[in-house]
C-alpha positions in Angstrom: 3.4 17.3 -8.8 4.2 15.7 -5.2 5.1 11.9 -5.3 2.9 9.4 -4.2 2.1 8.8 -0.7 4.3 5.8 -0.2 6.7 6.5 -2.9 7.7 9.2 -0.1 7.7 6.6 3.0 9.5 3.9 0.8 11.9 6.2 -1.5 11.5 7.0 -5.4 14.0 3.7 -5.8 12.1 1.5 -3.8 8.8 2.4 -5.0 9.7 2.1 -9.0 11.2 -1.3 -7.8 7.4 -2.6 -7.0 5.5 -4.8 -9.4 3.0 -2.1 -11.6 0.0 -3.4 -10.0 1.5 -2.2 -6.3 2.7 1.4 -7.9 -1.1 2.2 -9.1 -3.0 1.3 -6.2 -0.3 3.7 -4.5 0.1 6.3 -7.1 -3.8 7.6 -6.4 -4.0 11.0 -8.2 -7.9 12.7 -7.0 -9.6 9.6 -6.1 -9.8 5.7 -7.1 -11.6 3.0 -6.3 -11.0 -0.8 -6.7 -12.9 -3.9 -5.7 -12.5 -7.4 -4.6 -13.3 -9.6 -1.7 -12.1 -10.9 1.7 -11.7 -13.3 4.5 -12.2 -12.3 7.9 -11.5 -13.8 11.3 -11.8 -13.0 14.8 -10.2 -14.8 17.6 -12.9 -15.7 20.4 -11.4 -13.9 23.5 -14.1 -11.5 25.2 -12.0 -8.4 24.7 -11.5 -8.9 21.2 -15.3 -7.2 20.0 -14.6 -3.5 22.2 -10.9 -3.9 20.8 -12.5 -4.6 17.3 -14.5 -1.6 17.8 -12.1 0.5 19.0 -10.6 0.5 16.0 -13.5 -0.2 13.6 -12.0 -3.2 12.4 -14.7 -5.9 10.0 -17.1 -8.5 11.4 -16.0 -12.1 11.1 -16.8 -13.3 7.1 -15.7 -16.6 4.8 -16.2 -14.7 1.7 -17.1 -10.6 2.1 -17.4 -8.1 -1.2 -14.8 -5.2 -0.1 -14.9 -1.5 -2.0 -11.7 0.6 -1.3 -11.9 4.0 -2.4 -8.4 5.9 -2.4 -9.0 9.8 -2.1 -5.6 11.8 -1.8 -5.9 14.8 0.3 -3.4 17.4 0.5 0.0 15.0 1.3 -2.1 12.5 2.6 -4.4 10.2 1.6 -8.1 8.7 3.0 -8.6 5.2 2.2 -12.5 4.7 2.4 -13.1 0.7 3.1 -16.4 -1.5 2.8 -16.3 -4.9 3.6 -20.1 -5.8 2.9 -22.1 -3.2 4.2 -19.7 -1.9 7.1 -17.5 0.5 6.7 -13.9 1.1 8.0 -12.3 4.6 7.0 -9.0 5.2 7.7 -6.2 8.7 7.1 -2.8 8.1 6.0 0.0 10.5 5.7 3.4 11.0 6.6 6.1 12.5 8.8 10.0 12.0 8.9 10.1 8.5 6.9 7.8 6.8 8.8 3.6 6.5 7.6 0.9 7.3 10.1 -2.6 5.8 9.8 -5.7 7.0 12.2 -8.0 4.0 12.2 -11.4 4.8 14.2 -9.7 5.9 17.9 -6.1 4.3 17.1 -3.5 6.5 16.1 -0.4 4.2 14.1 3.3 4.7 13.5 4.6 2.4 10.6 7.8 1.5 9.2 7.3 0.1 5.4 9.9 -1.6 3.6 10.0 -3.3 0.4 10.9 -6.9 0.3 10.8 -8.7 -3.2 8.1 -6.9 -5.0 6.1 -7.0 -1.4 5.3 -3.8 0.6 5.7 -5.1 4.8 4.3 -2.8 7.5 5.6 -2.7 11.1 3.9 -1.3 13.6 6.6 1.0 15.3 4.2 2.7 17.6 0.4 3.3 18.9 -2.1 5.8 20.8 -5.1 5.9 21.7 -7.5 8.6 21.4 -5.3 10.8 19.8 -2.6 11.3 22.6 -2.5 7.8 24.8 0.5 5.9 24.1 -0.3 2.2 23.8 2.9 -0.4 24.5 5.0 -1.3 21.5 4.9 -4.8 22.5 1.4 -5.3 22.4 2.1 -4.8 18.4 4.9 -7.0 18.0 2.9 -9.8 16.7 0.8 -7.7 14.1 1.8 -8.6 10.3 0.6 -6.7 7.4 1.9 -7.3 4.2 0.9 -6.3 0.4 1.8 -8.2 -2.8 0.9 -9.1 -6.1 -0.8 -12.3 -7.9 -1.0 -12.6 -11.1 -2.6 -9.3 -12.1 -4.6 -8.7 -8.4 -3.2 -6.7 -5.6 -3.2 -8.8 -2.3 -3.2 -7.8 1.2 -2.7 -9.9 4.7 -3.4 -8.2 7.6 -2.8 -10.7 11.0 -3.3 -9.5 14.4 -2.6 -11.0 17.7 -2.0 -9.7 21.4 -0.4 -10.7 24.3 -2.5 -12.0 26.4 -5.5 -12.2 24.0 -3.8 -14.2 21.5 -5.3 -13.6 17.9 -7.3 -10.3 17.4 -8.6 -10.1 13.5 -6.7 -11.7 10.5 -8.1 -10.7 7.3 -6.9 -10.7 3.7 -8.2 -10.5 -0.3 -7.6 -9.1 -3.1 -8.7 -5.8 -5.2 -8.9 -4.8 -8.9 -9.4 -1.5 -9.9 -13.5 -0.9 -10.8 -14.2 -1.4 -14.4 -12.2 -4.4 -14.6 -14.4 -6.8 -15.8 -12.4 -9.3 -12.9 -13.3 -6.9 -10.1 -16.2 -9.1 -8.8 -16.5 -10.9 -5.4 -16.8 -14.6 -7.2 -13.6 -16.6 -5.9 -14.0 -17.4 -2.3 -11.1 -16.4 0.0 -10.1 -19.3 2.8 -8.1 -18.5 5.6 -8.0 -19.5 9.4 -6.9 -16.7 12.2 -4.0 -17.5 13.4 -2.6 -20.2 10.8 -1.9 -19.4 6.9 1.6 -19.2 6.0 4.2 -17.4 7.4 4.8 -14.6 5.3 4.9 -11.0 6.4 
């Protein structure tokens, strides 16, 4: 049986090392689906809506039901998101250490390291419709970061760009479905740009 997606980016070590909450949501065998909610934020720049679309990132929301579906496929993986009613798909797999994500017409390069029971993403590199590069420093300021509270998987994803300043910051929690928790009823705060400063 081929190891889990991330167990192969991270290393069998690493991986076991993660609290068991962090090792199913990454251990998807067929397909699995969890649900929680979410916080989005935009920042108000102009270019920040065709950039949003670009890469089919979620509208702006205090308090937004999200649906994850986790399909592996092949060595890969296709994580199908809803955040209300809009959805934002997204293939993951990997290639020489490194995971690669296509996210609507952005291609990613990501470095994933295990810090303290957290998973931390780094953007490494970018294109654009398949084949454009995009300037690493225009990603130096993106955090992503997953963890665990209590028995929830969290995620943080912050965004900001030079020029543009913040981008999208948005972050929840999931359950797997048919845990009688996995509902949308605690509200998510957060404030682009602010929150703490993990990642």
């Amino acid at each position: 049986m081929t190891a889990p997606l991330f167990a192969r980016v991270l290393g069998a070590a690493a991986f076991a090392r993660l609290p068991p909450t962090l090792q199913a949501l990454h251990s998807v065998q067929g397909r699995q689906r969890w649900r929680g909610q979410a916080c989005v934020r935009r920042g108000d720049h102009w270019l920040v809506a065709p950039c949003a679309w670009l890469a089919r990132l979620p509208a702006a929301a205090d308090a937004v039901p999200v649906t994850v579906e986790f399909v592996a496929e092949g060595t890969g993986e296709r994580w199908n998101r809803r955040f209300g009613d809009a959805r934002m798909a997204s293939r993951l797999w990997s290639r020489q250490g490194r995971l690669f994500e296509r996210l609507g017409a952005v291609r990613f390069r990501f470095a994933l390291e295990a810090v303290d029971g957290e998973i931390h993403w780094r953007v490494e590199r970018a294109w654009a419709f398949g084949s454009v590069p995009l300037p690493a420093a225009w990603f130096a300021q993106v955090r992503c970061r997953e963890r665990v509270d209590g028995d929830r998987y969290t995620f943080l994803v912050d965004v900001a760009l030079p020029l543009l300043g913040p981008l999208i910051r948005y972050e929840g929690w999931l359950l797997p479905l048919g845990n009688r928790e996995a509902e949308p009823d605690v509200p998510v705060s957060g404030r682009i740009g602010g929150g703490r400063g993990d990642g």
